[in-house]
SETI-868179 format. One record per residue: residue number from 1; residue in three letters; x, y, z of N, C-alpha, C in turn. Coordinates in Angstrom, 3 decimals, m for minus. Example, Ala and Ser with C-alpha at 12.3 -4.5 7.8 and 13.67 -1.06 7.14 Angstrom:
2
seq|type|neast|nnorth|nup|caeast|canorth|caup|ceast|cnorth|cup
1|ALA|13.190|m5.690|7.800|12.300|m4.500|7.800|13.200|m3.300|7.800 $
2|SER|12.850|m2.250|7.080|13.670|m1.060|7.140|12.900|0.030|7.870 $
This chain:
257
seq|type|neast|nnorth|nup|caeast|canorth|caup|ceast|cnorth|cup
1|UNK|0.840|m1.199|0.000|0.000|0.000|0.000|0.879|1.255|0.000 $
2|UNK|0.811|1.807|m1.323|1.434|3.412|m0.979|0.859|4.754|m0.249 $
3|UNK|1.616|5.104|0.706|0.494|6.401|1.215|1.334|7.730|0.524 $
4|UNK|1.538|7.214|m0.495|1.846|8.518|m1.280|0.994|10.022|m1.265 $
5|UNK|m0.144|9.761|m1.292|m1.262|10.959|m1.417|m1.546|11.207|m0.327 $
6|UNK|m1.519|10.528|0.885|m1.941|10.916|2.184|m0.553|11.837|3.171 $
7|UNK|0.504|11.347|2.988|1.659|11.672|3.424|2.244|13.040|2.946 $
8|UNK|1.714|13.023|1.322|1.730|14.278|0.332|1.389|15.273|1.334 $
9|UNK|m0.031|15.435|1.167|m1.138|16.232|1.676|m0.450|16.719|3.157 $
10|UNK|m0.602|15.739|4.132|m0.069|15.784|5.720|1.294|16.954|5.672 $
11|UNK|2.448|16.516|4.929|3.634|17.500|5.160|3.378|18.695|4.094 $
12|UNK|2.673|18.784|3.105|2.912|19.937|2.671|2.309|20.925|3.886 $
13|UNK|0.928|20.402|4.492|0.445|21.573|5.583|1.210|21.206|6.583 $
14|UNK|2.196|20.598|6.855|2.974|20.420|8.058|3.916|21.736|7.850 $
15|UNK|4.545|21.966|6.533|5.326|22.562|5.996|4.759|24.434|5.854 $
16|UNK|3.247|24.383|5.634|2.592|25.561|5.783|2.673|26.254|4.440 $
17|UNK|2.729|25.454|3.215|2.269|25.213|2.352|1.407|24.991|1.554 $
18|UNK|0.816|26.015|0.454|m0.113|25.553|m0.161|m0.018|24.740|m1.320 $
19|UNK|m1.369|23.798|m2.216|m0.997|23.353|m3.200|m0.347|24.529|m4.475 $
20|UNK|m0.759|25.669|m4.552|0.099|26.251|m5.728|1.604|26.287|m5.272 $
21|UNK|2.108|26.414|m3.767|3.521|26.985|m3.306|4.153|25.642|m4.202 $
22|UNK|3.365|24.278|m3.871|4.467|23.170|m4.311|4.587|23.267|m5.615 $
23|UNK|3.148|23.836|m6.110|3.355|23.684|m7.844|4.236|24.244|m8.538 $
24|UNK|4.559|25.739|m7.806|5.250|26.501|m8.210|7.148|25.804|m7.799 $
25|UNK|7.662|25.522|m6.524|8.340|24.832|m6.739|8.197|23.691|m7.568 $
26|UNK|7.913|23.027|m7.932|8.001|21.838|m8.869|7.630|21.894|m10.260 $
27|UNK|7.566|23.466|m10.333|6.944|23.798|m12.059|5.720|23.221|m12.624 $
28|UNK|4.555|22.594|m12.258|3.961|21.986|m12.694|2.599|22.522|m12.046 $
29|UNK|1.410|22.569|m12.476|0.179|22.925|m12.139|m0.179|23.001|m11.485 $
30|UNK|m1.454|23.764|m10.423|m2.054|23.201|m8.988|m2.300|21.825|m9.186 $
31|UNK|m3.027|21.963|m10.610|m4.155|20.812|m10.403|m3.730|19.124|m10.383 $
32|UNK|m2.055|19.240|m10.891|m0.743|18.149|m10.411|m0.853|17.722|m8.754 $
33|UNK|m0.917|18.742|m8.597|m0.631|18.862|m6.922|m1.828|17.657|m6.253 $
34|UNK|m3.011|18.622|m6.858|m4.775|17.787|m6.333|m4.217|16.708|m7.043 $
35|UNK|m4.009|16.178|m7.794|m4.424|14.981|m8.538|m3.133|14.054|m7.728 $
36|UNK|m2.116|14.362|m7.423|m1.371|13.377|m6.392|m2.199|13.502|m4.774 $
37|UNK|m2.419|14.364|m4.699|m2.670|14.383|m3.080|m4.348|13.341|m3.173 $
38|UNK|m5.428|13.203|m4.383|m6.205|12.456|m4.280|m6.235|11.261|m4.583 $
39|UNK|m4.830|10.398|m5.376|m4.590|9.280|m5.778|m4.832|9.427|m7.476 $
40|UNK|m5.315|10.315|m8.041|m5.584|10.134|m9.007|m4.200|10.196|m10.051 $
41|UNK|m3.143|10.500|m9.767|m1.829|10.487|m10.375|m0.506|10.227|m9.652 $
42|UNK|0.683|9.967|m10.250|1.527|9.831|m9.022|2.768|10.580|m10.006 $
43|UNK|3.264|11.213|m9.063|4.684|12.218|m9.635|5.731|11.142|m10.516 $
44|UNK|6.628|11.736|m11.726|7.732|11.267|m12.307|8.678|11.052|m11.350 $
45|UNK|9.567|10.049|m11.135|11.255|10.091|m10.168|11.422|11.529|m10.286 $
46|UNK|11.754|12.113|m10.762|12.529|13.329|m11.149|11.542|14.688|m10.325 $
47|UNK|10.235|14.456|m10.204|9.437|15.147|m9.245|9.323|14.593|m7.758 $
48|UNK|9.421|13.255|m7.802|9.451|12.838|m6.839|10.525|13.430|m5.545 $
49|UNK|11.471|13.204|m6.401|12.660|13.324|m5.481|13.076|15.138|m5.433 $
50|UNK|12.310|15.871|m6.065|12.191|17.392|m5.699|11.358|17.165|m4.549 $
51|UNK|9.698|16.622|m4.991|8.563|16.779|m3.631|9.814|16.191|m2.180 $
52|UNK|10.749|14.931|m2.296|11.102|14.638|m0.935|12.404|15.550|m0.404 $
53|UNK|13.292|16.557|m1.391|14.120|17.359|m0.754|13.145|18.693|m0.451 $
54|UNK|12.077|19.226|m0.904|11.350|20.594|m0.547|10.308|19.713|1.263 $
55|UNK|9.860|18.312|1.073|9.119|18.290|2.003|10.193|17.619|3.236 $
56|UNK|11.553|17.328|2.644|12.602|16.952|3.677|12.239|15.527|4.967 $
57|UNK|12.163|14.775|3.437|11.475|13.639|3.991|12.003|12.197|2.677 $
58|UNK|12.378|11.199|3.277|13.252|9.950|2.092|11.994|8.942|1.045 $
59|UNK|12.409|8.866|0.670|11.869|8.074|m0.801|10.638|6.966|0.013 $
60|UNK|11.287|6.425|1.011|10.840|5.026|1.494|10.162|5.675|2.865 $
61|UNK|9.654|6.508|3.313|9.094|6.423|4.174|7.852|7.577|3.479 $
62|UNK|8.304|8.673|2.271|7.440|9.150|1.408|6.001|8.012|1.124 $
63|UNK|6.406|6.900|0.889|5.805|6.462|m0.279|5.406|4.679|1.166 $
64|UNK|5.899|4.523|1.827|5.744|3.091|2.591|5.442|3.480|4.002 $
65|UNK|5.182|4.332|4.577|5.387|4.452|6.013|3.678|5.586|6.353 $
66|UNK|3.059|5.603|6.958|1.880|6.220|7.522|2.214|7.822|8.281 $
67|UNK|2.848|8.411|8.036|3.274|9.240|9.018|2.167|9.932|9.602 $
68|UNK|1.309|10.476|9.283|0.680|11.168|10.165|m0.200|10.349|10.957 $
69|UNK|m0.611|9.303|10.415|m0.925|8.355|11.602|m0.214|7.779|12.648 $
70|UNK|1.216|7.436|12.465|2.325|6.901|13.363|3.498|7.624|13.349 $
71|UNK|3.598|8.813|13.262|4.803|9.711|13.802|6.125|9.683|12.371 $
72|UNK|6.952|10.625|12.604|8.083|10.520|11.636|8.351|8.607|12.087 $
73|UNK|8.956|8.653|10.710|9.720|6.898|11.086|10.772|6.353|11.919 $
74|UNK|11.522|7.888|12.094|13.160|8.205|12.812|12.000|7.830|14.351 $
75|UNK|11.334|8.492|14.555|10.338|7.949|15.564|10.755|6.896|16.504 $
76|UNK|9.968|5.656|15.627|9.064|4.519|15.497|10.408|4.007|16.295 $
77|UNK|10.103|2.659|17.359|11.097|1.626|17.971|11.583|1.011|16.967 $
78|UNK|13.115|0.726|17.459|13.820|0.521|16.308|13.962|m1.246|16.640 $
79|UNK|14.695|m2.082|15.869|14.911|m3.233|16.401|15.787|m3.303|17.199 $
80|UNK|15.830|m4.605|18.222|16.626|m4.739|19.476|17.703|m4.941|19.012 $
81|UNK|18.414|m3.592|20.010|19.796|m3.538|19.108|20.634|m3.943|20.491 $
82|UNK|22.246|m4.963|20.283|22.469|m5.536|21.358|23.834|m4.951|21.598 $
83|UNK|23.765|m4.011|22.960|24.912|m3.295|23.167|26.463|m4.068|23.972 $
84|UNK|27.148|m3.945|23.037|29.089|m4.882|23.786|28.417|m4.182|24.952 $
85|UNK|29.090|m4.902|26.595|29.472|m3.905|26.770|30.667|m4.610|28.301 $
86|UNK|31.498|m4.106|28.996|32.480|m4.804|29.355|32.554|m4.729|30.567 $
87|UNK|32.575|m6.076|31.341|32.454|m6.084|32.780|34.293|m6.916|33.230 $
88|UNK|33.895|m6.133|35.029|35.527|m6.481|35.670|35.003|m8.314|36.208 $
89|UNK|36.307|m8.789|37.302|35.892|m10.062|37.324|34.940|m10.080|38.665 $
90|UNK|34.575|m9.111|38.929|33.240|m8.965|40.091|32.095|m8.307|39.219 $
91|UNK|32.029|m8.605|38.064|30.949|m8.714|37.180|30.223|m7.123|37.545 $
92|UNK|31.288|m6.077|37.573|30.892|m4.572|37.299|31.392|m4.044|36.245 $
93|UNK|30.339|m3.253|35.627|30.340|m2.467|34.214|31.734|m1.691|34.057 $
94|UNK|32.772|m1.975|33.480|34.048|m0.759|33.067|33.350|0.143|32.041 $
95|UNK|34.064|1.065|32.261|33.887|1.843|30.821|34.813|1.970|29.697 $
96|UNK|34.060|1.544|28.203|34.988|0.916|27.214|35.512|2.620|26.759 $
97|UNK|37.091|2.185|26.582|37.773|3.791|25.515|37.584|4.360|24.485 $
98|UNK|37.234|4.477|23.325|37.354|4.449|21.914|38.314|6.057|22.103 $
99|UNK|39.594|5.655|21.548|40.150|6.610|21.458|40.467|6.961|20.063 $
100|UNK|41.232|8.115|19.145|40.848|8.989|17.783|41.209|7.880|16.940 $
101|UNK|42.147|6.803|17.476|42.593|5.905|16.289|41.773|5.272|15.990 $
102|UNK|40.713|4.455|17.224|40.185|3.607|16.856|38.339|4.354|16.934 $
103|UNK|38.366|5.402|16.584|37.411|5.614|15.648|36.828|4.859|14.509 $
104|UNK|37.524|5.272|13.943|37.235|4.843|12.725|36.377|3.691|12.441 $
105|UNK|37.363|2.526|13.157|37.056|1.011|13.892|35.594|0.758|14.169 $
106|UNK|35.362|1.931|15.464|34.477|1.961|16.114|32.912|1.665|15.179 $
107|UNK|32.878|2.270|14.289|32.092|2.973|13.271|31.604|1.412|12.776 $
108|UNK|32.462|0.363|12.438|32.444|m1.225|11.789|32.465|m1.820|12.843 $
109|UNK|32.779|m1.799|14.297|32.935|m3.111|15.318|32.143|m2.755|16.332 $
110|UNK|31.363|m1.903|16.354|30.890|m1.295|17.648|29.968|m2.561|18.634 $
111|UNK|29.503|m3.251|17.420|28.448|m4.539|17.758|29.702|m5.385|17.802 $
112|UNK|30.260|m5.525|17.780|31.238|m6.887|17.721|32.488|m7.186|18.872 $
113|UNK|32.019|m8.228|19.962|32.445|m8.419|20.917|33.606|m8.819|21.255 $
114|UNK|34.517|m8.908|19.370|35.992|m8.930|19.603|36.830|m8.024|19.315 $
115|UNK|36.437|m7.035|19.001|36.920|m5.328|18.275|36.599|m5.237|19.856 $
116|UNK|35.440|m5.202|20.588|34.958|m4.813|21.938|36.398|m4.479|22.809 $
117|UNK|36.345|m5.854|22.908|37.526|m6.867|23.906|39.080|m6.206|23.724 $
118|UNK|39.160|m5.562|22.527|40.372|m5.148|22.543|40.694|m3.547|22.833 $
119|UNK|39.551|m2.772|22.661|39.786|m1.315|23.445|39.875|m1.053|24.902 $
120|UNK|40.449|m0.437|25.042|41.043|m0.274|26.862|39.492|m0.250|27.701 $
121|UNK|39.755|m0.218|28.733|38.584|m0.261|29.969|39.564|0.030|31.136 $
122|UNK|38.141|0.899|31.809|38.369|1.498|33.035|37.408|1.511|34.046 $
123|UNK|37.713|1.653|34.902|36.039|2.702|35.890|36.648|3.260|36.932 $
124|UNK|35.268|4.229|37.003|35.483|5.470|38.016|34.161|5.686|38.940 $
125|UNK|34.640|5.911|39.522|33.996|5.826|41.094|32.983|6.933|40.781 $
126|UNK|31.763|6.634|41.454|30.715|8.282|41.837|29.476|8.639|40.669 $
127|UNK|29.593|7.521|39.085|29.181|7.703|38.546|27.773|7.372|38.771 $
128|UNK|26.580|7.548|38.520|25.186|6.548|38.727|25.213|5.878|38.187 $
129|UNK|24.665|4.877|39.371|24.417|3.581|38.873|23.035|3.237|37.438 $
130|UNK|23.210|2.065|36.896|22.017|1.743|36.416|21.982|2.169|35.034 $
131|UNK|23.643|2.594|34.729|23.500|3.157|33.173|24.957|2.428|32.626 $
132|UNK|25.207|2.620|31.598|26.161|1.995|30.781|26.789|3.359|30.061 $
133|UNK|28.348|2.920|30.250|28.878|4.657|30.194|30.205|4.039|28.849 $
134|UNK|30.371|4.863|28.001|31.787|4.789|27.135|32.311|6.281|27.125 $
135|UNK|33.580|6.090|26.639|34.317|7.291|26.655|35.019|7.329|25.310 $
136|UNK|34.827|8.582|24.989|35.623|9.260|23.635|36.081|10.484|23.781 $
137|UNK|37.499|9.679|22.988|38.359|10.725|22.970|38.171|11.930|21.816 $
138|UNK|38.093|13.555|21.889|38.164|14.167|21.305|39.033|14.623|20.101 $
139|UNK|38.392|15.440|19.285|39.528|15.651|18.383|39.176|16.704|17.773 $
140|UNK|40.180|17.722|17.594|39.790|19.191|17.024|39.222|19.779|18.080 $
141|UNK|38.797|21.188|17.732|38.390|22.290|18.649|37.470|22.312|18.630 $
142|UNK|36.306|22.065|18.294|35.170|22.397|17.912|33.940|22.726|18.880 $
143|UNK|34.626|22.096|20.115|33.468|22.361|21.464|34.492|23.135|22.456 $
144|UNK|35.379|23.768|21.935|36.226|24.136|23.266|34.709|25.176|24.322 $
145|UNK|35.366|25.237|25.740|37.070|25.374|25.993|37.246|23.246|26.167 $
146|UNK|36.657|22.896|25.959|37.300|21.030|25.378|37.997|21.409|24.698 $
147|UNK|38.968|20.655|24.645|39.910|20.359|23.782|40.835|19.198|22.968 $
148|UNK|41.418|19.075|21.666|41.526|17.590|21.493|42.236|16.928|22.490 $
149|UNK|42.117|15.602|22.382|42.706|15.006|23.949|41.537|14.952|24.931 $
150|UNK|40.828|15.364|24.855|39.777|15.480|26.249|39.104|13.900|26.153 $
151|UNK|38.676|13.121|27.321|37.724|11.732|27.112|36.686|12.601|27.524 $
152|UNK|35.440|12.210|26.804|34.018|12.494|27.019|33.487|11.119|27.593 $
153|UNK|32.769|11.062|28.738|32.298|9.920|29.667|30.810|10.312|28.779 $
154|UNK|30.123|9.158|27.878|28.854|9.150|27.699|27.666|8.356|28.280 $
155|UNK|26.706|8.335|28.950|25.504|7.629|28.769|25.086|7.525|27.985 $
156|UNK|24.524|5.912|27.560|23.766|5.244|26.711|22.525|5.625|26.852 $
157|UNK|21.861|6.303|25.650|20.686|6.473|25.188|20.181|5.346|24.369 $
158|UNK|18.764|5.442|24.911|18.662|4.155|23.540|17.811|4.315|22.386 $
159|UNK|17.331|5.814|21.901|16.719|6.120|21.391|16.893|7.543|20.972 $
160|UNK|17.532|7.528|19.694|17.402|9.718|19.034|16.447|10.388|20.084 $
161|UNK|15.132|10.200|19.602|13.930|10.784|20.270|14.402|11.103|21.815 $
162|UNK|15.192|10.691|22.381|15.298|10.894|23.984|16.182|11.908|24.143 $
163|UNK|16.797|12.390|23.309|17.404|13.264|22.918|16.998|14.640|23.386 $
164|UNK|17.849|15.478|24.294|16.932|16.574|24.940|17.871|18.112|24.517 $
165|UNK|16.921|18.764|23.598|17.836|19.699|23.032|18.452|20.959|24.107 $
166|UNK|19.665|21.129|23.585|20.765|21.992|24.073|21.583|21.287|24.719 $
167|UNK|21.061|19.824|25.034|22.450|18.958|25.863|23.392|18.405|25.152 $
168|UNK|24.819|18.115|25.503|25.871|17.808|24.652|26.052|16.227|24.510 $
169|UNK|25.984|15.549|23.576|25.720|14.041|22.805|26.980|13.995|21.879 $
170|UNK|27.596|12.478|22.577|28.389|11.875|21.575|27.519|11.379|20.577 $
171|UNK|27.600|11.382|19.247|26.780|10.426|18.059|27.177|9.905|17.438 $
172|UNK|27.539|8.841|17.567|27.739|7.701|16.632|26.866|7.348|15.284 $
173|UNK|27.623|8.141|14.185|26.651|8.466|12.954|27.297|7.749|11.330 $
174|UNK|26.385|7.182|10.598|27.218|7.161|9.417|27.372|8.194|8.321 $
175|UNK|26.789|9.105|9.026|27.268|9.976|7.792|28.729|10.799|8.186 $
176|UNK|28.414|11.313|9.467|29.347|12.010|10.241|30.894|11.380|10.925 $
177|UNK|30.868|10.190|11.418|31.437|9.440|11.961|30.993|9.656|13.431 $
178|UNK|32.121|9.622|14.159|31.483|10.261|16.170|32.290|11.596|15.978 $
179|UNK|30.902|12.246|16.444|31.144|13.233|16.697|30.683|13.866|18.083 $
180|UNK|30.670|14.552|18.961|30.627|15.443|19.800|30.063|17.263|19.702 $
181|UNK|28.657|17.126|19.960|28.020|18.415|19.662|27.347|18.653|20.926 $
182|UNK|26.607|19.950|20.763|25.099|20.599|21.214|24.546|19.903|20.652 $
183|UNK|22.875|19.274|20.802|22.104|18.896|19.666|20.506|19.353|20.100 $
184|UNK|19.957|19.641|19.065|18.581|20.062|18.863|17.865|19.463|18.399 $
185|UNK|16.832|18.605|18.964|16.255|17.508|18.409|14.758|18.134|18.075 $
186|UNK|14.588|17.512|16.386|13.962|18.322|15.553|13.213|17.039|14.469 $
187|UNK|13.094|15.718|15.535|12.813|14.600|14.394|11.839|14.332|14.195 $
188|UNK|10.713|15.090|14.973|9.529|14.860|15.585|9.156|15.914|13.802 $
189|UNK|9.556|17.023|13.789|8.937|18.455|12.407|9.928|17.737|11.145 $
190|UNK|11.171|17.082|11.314|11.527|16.939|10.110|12.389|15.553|9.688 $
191|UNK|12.637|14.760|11.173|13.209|13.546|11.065|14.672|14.140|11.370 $
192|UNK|15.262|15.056|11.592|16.801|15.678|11.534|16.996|16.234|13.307 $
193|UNK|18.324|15.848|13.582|18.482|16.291|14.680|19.796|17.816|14.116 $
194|UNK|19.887|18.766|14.903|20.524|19.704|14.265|21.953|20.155|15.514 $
195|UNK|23.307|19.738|14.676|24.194|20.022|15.597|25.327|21.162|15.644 $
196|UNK|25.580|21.756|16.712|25.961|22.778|17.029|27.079|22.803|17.760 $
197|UNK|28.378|23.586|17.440|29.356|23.361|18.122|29.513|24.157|18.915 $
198|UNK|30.380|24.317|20.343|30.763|25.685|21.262|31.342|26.533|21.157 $
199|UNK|31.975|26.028|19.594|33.448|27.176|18.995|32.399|27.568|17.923 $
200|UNK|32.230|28.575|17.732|31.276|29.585|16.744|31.980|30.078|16.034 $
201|UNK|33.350|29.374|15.591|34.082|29.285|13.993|33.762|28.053|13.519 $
202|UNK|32.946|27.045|14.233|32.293|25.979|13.326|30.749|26.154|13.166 $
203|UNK|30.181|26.120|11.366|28.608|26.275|11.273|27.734|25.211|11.743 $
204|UNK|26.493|24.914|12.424|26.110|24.179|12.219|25.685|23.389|10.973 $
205|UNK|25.263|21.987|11.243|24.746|21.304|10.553|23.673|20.319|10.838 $
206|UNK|23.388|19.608|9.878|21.908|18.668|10.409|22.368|17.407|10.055 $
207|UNK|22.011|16.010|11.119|21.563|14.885|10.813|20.708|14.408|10.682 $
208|UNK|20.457|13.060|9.696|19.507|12.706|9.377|19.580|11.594|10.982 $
209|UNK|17.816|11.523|10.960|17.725|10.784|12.584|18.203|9.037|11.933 $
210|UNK|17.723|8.841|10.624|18.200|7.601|10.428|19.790|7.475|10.312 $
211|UNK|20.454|8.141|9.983|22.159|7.860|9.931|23.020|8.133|11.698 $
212|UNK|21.967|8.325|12.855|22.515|7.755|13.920|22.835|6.375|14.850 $
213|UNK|23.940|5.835|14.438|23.632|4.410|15.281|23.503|4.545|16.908 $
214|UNK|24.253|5.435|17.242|24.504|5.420|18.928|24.229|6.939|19.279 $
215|UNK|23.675|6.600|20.440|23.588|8.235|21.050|24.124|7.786|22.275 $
216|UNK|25.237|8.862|23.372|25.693|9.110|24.698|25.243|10.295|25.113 $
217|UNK|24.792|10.343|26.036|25.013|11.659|27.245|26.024|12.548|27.296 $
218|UNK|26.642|13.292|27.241|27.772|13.240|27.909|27.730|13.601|29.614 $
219|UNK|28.097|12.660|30.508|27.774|12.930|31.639|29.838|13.573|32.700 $
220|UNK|30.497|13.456|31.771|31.863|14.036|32.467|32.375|13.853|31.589 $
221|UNK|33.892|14.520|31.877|34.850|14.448|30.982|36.529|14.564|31.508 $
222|UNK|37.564|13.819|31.532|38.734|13.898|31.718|39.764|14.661|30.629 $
223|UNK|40.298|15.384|31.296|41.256|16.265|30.430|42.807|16.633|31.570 $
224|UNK|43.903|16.416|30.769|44.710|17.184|31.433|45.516|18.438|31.279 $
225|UNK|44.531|18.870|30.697|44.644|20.278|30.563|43.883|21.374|31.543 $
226|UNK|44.653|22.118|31.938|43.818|23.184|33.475|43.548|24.243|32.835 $
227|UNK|42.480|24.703|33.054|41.582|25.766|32.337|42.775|27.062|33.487 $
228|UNK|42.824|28.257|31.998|43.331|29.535|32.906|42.128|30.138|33.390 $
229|UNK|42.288|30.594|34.517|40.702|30.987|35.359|40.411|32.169|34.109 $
230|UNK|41.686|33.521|34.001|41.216|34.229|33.138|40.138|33.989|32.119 $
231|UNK|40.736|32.616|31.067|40.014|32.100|30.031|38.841|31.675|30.284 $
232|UNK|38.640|31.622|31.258|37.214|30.598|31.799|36.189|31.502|30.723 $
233|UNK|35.465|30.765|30.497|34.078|30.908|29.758|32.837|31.136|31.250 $
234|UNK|31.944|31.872|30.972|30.387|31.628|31.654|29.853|30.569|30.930 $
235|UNK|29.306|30.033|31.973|28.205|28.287|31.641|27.232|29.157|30.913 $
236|UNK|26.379|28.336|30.283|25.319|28.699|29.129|24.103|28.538|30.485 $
237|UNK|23.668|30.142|30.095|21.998|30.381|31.615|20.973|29.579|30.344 $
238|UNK|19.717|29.995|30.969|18.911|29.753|29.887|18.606|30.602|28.848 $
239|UNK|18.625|32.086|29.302|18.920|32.802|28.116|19.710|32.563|27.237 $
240|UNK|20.286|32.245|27.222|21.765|31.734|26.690|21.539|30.835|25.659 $
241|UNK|20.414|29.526|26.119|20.291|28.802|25.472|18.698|28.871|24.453 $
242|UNK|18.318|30.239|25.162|17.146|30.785|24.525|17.000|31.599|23.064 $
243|UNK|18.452|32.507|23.695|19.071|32.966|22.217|19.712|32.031|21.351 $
244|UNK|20.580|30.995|21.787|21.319|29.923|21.189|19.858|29.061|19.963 $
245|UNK|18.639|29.271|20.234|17.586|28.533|19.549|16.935|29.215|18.439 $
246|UNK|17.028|30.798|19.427|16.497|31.906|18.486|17.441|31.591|16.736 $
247|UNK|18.575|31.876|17.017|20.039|31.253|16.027|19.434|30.561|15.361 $
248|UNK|19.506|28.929|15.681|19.487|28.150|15.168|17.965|27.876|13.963 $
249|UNK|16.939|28.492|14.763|15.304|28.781|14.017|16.176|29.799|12.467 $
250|UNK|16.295|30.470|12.687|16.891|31.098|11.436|18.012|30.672|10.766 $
251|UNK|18.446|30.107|11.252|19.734|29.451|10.232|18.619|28.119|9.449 $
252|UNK|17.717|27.153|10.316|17.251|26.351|9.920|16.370|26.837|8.889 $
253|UNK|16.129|28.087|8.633|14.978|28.644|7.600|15.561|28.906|6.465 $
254|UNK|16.891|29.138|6.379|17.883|29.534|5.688|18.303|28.244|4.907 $
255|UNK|18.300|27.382|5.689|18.628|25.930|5.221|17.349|25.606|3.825 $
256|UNK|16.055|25.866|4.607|14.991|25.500|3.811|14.803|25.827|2.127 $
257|UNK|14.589|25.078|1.676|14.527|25.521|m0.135|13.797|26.134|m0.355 $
């Protein structure tokens, strides 16, 4: 069953869109527009795949997936996904390393309990209980005052959607690799989570919610580097993070076609 015409209809007014706005992007008639949104026609590839970059939405969930009945698809429970993860010989949780080399690695073995077995492990006292923690090592500036070299201690999320915007998330992504941001979770209006760095000589950008395999917390971080008090930064108030959204709403409009 295609819900091509129903899904049509749903995001163009999600989008705040009328049928001429799409016609006019897509060069082609209102009455194109009515005649997909009632079943009575269905767009060329070549329109198709305009309607899914203007409504910012993939081929296969366009055309196979219910959305306005059951939520974006980035949504939906994913399958049981089975996390390594590495205990001492009193059967307590360490926390596994992935440090810049074995990135890369990480990205192909993350599921695989003998790539697992061979990255360092540790633990540290004081953390809460009841969660499952990894650590990554940084690289580049991009969140200072972090810096490369820094371990980021993450909590396991087990779901994008849990994702709580303005907090800082390791992501384990295939488009991106791991990276370390701000993130603004935005999967619910467009399926994309949108990430933001602390150094504001890097632009943001957007992920797609499907190209995340792993999400962390970041709940601490080891560095041996000592902040100069001078340099110290102010923590982000909520204003802070009020204007930080204001930003991001306009850059994201800017993004829009």
């Amino acid at each position: 069953m295609s819900y091509l015409a129903s899904n049509l209809r749903y995001l163009r007014k999600q989008k705040g869109l009328t049928q001429q706005d799409l016609a006019d992007q897509l060069e082609v008639q209102r009455t194109m527009i009515s005649a997909y949104e009632d079943g009575r026609s269905e767009p060329k590839l070549s329109s198709l795949l305009k309607i899914c970059t203007i409504l910012e939405v993939g081929i296969e969930e366009l055309l196979e997936h219910d959305i306005e009945n059951e939520g974006r698809k980035v949504l939906q429970k994913r399958n049981l996904q089975i996390l390594t993860i590495a205990a001492d010989e009193s059967d307590r949780e360490n926390i596994t390393w992935v440090g810049q080399k074995a990135s890369a690695g990480y990205l192909n073995g993350f599921a695989d309990p003998e790539f697992m077995e061979q990255l360092p492990q540790f633990h540290l006292p004081n953390l809460p209980k009841h969660a499952t923690y990894r650590a990554f090592e940084l690289a580049g500036d991009s969140m200072l005052p972090l810096i490369a070299g820094t371990i980021i201690i993450g909590s396991y999320v087990e779901h994008p959607s849990e994702i709580k915007s303005g907090r800082t998330y390791v992501l384990v992504t295939q488009s991106e690799g791991i990276v370390y941001k701000r993130v603004f979770n935005y999967l619910a209006e467009n399926g994309k989570l949108f990430l933001v760095s602390d150094n504001d000589h890097y632009k943001p950008y957007e992920v797609r919610g499907e190209d995340v395999l792993e999400v962390w917390e970041a709940k601490a971080f080891i560095s041996t580097d000592f902040p100069n008090p001078g340099d110290k930064k102010k923590s982000l108030s909520l204003s802070d993070l009020g204007e930080m959204l204001k930003d991001i709403q306009e850059d994201l409009k800017k993004l829009k076609p």
